[in-house]
C-alpha positions as CSV (number, residue, x, y, z in Angstrom):
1,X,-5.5,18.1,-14.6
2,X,-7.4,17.1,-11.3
3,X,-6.4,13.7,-10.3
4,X,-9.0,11.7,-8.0
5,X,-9.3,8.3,-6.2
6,X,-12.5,6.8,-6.8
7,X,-12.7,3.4,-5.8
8,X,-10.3,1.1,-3.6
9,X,-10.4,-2.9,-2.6
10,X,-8.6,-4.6,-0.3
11,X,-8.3,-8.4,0.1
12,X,-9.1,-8.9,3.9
13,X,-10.3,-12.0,6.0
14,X,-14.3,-11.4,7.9
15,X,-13.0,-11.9,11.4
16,X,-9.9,-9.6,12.3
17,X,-9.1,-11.9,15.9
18,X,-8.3,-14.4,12.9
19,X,-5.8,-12.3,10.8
20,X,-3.1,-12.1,13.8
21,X,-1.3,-14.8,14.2
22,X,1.8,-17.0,14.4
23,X,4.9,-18.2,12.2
24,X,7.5,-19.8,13.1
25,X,11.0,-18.2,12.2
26,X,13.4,-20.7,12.5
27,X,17.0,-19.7,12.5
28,X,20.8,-21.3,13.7
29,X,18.3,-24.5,15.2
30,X,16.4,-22.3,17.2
31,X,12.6,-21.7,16.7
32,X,10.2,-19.0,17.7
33,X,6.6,-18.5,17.2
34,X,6.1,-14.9,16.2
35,X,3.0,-12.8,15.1
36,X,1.6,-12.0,11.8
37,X,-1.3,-10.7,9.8
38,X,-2.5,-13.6,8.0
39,X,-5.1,-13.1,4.7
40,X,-4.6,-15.6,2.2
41,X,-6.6,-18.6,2.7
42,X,-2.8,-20.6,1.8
43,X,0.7,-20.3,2.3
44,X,3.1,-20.4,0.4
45,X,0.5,-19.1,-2.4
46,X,0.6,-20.4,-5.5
47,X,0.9,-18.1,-8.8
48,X,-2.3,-19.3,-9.9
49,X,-3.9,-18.8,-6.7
50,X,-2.1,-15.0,-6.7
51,X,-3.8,-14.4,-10.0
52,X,-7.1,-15.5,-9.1
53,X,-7.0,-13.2,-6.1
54,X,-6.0,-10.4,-7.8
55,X,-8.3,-10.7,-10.5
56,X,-11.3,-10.7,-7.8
57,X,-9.7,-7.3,-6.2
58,X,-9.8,-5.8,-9.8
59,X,-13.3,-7.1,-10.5
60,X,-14.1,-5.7,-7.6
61,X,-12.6,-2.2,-7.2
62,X,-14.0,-2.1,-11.2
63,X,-17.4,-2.6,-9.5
64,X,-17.0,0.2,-6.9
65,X,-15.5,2.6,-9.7
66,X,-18.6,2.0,-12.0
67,X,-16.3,1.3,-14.7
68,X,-16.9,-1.6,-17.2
69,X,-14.7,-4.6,-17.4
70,X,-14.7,-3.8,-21.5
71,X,-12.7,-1.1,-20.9
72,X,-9.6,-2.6,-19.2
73,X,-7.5,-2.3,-22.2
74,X,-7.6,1.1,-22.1
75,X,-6.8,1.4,-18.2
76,X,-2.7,1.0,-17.8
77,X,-2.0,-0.6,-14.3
78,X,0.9,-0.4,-11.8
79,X,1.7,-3.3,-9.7
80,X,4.1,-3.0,-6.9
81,X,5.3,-5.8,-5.3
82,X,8.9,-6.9,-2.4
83,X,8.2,-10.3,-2.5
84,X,7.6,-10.9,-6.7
85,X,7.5,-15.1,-7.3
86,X,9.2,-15.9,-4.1
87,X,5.8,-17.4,-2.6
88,X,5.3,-19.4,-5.8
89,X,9.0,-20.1,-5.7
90,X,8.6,-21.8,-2.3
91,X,5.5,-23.2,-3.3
92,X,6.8,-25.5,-5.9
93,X,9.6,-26.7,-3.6
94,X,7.3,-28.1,-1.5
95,X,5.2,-29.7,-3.9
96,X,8.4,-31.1,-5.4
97,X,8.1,-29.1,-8.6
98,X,10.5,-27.2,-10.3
99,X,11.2,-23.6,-10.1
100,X,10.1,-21.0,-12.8
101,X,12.4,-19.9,-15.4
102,X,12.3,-16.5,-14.8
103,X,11.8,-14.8,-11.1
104,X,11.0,-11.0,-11.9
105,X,8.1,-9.1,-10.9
106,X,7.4,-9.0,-14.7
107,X,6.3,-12.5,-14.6
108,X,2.5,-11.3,-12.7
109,X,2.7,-8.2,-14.9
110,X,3.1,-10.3,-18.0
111,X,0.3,-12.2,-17.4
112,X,-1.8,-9.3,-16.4
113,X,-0.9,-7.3,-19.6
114,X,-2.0,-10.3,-21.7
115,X,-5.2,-10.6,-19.7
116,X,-6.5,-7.6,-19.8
117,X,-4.6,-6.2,-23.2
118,X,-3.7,-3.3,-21.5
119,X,0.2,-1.8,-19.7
120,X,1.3,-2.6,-17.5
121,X,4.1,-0.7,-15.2
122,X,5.6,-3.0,-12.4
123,X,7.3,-1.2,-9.5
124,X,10.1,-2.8,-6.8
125,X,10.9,0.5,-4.5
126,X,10.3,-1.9,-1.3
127,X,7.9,-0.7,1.1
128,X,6.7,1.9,-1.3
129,X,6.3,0.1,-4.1
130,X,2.6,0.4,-4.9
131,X,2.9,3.7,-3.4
132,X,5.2,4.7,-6.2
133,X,2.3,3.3,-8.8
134,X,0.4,5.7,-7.7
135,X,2.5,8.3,-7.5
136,X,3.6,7.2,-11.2
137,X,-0.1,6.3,-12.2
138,X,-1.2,10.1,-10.8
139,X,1.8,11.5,-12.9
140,X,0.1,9.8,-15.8
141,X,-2.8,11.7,-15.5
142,X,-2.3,14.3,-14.8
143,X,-0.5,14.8,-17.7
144,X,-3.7,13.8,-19.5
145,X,-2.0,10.6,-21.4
146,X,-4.7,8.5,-19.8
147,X,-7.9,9.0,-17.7
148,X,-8.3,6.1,-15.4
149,X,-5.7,3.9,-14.3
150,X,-5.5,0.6,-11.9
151,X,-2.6,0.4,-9.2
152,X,-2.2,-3.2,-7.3
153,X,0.1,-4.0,-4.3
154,X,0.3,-7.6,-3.3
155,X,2.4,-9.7,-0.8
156,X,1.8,-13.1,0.0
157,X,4.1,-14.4,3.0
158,X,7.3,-16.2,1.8
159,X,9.8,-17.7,4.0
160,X,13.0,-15.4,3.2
161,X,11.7,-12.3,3.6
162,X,10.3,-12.9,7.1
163,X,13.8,-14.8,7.9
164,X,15.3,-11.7,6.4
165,X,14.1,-9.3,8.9
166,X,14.1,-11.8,11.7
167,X,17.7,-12.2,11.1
168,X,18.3,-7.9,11.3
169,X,16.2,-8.3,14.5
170,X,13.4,-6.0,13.5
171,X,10.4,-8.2,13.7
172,X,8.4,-7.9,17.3
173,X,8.5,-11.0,19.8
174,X,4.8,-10.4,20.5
175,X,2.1,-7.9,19.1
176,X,4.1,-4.8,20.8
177,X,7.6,-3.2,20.1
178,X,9.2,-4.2,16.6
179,X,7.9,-4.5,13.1
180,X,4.9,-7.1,12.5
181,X,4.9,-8.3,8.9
182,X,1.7,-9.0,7.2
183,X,0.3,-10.6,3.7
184,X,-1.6,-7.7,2.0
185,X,-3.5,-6.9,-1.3
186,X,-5.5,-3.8,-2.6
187,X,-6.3,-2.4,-6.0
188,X,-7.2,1.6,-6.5
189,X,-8.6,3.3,-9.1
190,X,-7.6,6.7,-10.0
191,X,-9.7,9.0,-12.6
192,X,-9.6,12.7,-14.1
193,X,-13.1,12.7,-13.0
194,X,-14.6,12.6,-9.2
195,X,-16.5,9.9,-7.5
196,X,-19.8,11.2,-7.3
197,X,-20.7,9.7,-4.1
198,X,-17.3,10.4,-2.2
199,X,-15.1,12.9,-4.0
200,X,-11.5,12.7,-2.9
201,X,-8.7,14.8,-4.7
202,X,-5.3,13.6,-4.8
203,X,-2.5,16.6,-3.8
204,X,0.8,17.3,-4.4
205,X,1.7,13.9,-5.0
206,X,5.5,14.1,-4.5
207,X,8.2,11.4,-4.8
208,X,11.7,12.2,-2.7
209,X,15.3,9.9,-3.1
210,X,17.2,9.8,0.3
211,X,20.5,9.8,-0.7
212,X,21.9,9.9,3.0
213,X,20.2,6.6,4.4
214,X,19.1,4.0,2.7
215,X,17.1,2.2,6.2
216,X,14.1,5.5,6.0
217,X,15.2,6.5,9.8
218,X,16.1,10.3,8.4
219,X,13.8,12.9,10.1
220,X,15.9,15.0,7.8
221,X,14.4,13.2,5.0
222,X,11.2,13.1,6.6
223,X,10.6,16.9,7.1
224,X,11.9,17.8,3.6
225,X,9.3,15.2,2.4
226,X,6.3,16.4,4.1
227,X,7.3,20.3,3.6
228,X,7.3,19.6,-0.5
229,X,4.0,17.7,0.1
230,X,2.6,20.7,2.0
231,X,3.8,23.3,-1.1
232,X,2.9,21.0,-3.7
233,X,-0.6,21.0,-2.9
234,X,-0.8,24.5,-1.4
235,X,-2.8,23.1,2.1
236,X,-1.9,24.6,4.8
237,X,0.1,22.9,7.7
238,X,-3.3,23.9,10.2
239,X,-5.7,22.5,7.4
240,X,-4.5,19.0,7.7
241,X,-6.7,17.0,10.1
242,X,-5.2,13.7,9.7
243,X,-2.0,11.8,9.2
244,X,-1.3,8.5,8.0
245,X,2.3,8.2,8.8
246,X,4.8,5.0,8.2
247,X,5.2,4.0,12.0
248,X,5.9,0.5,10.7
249,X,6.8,-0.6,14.5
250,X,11.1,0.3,14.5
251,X,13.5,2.0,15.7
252,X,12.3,5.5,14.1
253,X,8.8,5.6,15.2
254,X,9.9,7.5,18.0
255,X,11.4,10.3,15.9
256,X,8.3,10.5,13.7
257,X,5.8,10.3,15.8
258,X,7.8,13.8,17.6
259,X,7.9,15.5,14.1
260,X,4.5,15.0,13.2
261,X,4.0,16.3,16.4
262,X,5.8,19.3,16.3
263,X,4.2,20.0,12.5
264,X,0.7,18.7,13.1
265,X,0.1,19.3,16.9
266,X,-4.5,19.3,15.7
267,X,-4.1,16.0,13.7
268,X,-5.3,12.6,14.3
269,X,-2.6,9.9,13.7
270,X,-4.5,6.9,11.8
271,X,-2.3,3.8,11.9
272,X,-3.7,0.8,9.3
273,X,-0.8,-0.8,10.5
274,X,-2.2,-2.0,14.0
275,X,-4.7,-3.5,12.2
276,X,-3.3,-4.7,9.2
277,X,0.8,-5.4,9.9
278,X,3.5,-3.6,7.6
279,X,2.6,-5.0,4.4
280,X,5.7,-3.9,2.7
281,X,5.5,-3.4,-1.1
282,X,1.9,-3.5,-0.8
283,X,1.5,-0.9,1.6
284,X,0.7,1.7,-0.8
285,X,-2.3,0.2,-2.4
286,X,-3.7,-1.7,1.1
287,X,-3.1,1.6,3.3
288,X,-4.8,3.7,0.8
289,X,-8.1,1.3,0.8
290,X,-7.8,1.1,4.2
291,X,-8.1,4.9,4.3
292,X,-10.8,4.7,1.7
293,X,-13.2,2.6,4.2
294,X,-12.2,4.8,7.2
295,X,-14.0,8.0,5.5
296,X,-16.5,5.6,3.9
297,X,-17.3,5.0,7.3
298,X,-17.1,8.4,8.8
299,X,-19.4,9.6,5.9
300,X,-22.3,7.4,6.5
301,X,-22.0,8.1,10.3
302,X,-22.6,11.7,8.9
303,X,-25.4,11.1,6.9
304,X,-25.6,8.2,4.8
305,X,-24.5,8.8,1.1
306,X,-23.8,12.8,1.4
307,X,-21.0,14.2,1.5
308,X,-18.5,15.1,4.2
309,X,-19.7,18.4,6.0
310,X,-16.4,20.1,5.3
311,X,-13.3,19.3,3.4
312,X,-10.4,17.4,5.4
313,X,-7.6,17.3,4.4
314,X,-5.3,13.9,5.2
315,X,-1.7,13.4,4.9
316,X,-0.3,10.3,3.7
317,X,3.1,9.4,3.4
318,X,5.2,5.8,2.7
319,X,9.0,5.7,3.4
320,X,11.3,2.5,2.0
321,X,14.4,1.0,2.6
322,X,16.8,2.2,-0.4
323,X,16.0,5.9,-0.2
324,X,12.7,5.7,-1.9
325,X,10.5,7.9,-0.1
326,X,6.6,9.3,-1.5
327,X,3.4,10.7,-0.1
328,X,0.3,13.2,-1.3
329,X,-2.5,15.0,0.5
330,X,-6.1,13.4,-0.1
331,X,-9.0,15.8,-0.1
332,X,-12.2,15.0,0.6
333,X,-15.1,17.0,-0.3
């Protein structure tokens, strides 16, 4: 069974000059001002102000997908997530309130599941975690055991994961070379049936384990990924006209950029990331939106509400620390 996005929403403040700027890691008495995409209106974000902000992003992307809000209990959704309570967490502490009892990514899923009656499948693969929802979510149906689904990605900005990669020395000391970290949420929807406005097939959806290295800085890993992508979805290496690679800013960008170089010497490289930092766990869901408005954009540029001229074909691909390694081919029609 066909599998098709058909909607996507992404949280994302009016004014981009806005969503790049500074926090202070602060580490061994030293201090340094360092950029980041900022969204959310507060930091550290409060549960309740998660929940309100991801029920406006399902609201939304409902209203985009023409489905009802009725039929949420019969729509399972996958939430992916690095950062799970740890912004709540550091949220209480400094309103002097005690911590939660329980600290699990389960906790937002819990209350989602008894919001909207429905399952709900919560996903920690780091950076690919909503990326794995919709790997798992596409799984779903195309199996034909549902025929819509909802996949989130959040992360709000908390304290130890930026410390954490400041401490590796992977963050960037200005807006250049090294990873910048951003706060990030986006909702799809997938369906067994087409948007009629702007159809877009998901293709060979395929989910890879490095067992070699755990930091994603295998081209070994890299090429075996996009080769089963490639089969999976029977396109052509000379068919694909753009790639949305990782390049989160590291060590390895180097290395990819040369593969998908040497594999897709007529594509155009589209990088969310410059725009939108690496939102880690909720890259999956914001990249894909991102994407989503890009061709949008490109289709109204090409004739208001018609659809594209030709197919294109678009390789996508997210790589996480652990091994946990994903990506598909989106067609659009």
């Amino acid at each position: 069974m066909a599998v098709f996005l058909v909607a996507a929403s992404r949280y994302k403040r009016l004014d981009f000059a806005e969503s790049l700027q500074k926090q202070t890691a602060c580490q061994l008495g030293e201090q340094r001002e360092l950029p980041y995409f900022k969204q959310f209106p507060q930091s550290p974000l409060a549960l309740d102000a998660l929940y309100r902000l991801i029920d406006e992003q399902i609201e939304h992307c409902l209203q985009q997908a023409g489905w009802q809000k009725e039929t949420l209990c019969q729509i399972p959704i996958f939430l992916g997530s690095t950062g799970y309570v740890i912004a709540d967490c550091e949220a209480r502490l400094a309103a002097g309130q005690p911590l939660p009892d329980a600290y699990s990514l389960a906790v937002i899923g819990s209350y989602l599941q008894a919001r909207y009656q429905t399952k709900v499948y919560s996903l920690a693969t780091s950076c690919t975690a909503s990326a794995q929802g919709i790997y798992y979510a596409s799984q779903m149906l195309a199996q034909g055991w549902c025929d819509k689904a909802l996949v989130i990605g959040f992360e709000p900005f908390n304290r130890l994961t930026f410390e954490h990669f400041h401490a590796m020395h992977l963050l960037a000391e200005t807006n250049g070379e090294g990873i910048v970290l951003g706060e990030g949420l986006g909702c799809v929807a997938l369906s067994s049936q087409a948007n009629a406005d702007l159809p877009c097939e998901l293709l060979g959806v395929t989910g890879q384990t490095d067992f070699d290295n755990l930091t994603n800085n295998s081209e070994t890993a890299l090429k075996a990924l996009i080769e089963a992508i490639l089969q999976q979805s029977a396109v052509d290496f000379r068919q694909v006209l753009q790639v949305k690679p990782h390049l989160v800013g590291g060590n390895f960008d180097e290395a990819e950029k040369a593969l998908l170089q040497a594999v897709f010497p007529q594509a155009e490289m589209l990088s969310p990331k410059a725009e939108l930092g690496h939102t880690l766990g909720a890259s999956g869901a914001v990249e894909t939106a991102w994407l989503w408005e890009h061709f949008r954009e490109q289709q109204q540029k090409n004739g208001g509400n018609r659809p594209l001229a030709v197919s294109q074909y678009s390789l996508c691909y997210f790589l996480g620390f652990g091994g946990s390694n994903v990506g598909w081919v989106l067609k659009f029609y």
